[in-house]
LUMSE-990066 format. One record per atom (N, C-alpha, C): residue in one letter; x, y, z. Coordinates in steps of 0.1 Angstrom, whole numbers, padded with zeros to 4 digits, always signed. Atoms other than C-alpha are relative to their C-alpha. Layout:
BEGIN
AXYZ ...
//
This chain:
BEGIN
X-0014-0003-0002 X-0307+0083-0159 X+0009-0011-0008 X-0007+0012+0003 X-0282+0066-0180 X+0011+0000+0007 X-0009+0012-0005 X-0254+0040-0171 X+0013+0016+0002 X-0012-0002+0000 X-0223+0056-0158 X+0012-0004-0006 X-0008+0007+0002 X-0192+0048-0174 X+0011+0004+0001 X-0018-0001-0006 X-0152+0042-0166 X+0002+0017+0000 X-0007-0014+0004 X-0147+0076-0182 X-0004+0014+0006 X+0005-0008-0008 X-0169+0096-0166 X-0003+0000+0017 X-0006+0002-0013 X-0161+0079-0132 X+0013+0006+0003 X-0015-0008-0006 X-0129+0091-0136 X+0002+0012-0001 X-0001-0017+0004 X-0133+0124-0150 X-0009+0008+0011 X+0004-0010-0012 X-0155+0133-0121 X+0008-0004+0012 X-0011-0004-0012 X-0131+0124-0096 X+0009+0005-0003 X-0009-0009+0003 X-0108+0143-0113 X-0002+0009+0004 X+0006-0012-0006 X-0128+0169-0114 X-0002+0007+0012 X+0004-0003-0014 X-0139+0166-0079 X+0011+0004+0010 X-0010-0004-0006 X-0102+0167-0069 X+0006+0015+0000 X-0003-0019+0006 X-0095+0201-0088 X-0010+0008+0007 X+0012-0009-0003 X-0122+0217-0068 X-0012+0005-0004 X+0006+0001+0006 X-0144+0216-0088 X-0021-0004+0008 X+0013+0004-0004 X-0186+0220-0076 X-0008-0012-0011 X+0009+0007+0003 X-0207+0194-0080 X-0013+0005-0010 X+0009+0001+0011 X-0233+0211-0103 X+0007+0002-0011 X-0005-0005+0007 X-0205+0223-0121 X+0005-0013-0009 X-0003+0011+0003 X-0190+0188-0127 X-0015-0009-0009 X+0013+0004+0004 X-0227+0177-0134 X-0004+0003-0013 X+0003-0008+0016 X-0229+0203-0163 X+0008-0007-0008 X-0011+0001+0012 X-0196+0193-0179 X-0005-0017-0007 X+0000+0017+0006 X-0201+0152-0177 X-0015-0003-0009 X+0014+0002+0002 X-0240+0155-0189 X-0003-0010+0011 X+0004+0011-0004 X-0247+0136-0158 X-0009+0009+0010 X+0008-0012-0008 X-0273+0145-0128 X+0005-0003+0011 X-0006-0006-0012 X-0263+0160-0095 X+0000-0015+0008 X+0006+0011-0007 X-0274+0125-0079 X+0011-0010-0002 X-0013+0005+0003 X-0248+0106-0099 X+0012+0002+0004 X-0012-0008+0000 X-0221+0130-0094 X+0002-0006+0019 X+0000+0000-0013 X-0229+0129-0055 X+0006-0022+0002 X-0009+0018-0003 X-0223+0086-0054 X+0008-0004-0006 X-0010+0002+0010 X-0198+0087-0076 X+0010+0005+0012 X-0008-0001-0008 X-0176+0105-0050 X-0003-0005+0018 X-0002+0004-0015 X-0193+0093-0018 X+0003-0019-0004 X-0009+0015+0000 X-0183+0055-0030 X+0016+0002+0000 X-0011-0004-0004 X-0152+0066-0033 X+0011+0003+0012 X-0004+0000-0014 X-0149+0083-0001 X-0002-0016+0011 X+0001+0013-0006 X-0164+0051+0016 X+0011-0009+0001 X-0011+0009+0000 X-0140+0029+0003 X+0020+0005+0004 X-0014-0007-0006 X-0112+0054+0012 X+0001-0003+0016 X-0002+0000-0014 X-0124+0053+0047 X+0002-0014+0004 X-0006+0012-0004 X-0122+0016+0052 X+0018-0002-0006 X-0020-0006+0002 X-0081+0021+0034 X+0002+0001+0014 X-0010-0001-0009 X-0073+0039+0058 X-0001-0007+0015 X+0001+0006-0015 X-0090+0025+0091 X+0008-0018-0005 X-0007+0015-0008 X-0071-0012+0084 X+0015+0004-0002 X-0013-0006+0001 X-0037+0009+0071 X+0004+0004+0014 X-0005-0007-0014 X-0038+0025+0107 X+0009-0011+0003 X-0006+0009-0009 X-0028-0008+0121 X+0013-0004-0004 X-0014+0001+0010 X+0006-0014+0113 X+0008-0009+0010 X-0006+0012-0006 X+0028-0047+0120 X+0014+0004+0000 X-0010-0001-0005 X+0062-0049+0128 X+0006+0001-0016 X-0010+0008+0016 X+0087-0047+0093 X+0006-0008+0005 X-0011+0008+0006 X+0103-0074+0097 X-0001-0007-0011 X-0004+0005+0012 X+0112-0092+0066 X-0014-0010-0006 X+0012+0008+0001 X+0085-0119+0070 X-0012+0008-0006 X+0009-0008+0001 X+0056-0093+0071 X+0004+0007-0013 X-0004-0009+0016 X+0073-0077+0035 X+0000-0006-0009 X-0001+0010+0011 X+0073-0107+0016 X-0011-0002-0003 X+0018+0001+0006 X+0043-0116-0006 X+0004-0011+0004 X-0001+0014-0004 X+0034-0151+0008 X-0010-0006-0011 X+0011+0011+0004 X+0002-0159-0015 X+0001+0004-0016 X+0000-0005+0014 X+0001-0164-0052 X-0015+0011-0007 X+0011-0018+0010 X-0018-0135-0078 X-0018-0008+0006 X+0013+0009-0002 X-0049-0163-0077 X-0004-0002+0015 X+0007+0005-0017 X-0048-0169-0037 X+0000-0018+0003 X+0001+0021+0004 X-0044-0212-0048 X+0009-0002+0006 X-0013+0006-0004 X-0009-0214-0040 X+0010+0009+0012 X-0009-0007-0013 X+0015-0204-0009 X+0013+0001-0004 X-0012+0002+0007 X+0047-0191-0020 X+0007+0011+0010 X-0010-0014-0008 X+0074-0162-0006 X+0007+0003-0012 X-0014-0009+0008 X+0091-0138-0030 X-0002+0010+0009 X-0003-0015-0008 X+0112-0111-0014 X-0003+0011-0008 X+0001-0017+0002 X+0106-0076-0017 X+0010+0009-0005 X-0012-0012+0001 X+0126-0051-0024 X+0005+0004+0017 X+0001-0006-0014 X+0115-0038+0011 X+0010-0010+0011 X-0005+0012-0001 X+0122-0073+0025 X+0014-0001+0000 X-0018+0004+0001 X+0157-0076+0015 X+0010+0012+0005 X-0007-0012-0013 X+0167-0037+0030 X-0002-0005+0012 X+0000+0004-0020 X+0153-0050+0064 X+0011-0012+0000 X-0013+0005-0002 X+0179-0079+0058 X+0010+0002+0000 X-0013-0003-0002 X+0203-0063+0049 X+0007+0011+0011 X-0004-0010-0013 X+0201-0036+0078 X+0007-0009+0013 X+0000+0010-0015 X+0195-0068+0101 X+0017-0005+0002 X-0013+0009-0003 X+0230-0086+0092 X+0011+0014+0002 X-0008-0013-0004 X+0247-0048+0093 X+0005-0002+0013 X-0002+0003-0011 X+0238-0048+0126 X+0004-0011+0009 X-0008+0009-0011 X+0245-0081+0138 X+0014-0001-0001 X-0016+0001+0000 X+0278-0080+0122 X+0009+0014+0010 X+0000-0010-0005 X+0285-0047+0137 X+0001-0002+0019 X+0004+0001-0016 X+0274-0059+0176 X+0011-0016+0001 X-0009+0011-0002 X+0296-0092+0173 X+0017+0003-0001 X-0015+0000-0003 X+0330-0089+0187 X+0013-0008-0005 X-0010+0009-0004 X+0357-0104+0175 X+0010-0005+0002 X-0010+0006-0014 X+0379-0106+0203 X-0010-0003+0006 X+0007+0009-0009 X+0353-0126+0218 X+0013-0012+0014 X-0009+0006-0010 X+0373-0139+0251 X-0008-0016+0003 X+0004+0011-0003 X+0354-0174+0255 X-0001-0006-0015 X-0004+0006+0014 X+0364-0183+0217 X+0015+0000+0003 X-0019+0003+0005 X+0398-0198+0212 X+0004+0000-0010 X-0005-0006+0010 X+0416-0184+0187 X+0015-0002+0002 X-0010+0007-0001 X+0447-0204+0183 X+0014+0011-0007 X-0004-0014+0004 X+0477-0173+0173 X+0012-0012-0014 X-0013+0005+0011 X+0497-0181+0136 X-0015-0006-0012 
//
């Protein structure tokens, strides 16, 4: 059996997506039915772990949307998000929105 390569990793999950049978797929790439078969159950595998830790899902707030760790994993940083900065900006909507102000226990001197 020879080596798999990028291109025909991806052209059988292409394939595999378009409906395409597995001997059929097998014919086109010159590969054998055996390949073809772990070529999409690795795929699947690593799909099913996706989505079983995606299920769990944290609260948005702001914190949880920012990247904390650099590309490398070496250094601890925070850039905001895109995401990140809508949940801010919803958050101060609302506080400004819920703050009165004719607050009666603020003195507000008149002139």
């Amino acid at each position: 059996m020879p080596r798999i390569n990028r291109t025909q990793k991806y052209a059988a999950l292409w394939l595999n997506s378009q409906g395409w049978d597995l001997s059929k797929i097998s014919n086109e790439l010159e590969l054998t039915d055996t390949q073809v078969k772990r070529i999409i159950k690795e795929i699947a595998d690593e799909n099913k772990i996706k989505t079983a830790s995606s299920v769990v899902s944290k609260e948005s707030t702001s914190k949880n949307l920012m990247i904390t760790e650099s590309q490398s994993g070496t250094r601890k940083v925070a850039v905001m998000t895109k995401a990140a900065s809508e949940v801010n900006d919803q958050q101060a909507k609302q506080h400004r929105s819920n703050t009165n102000s004719a607050d009666p226990n603020i003195f507000r001197p008149l002139g």
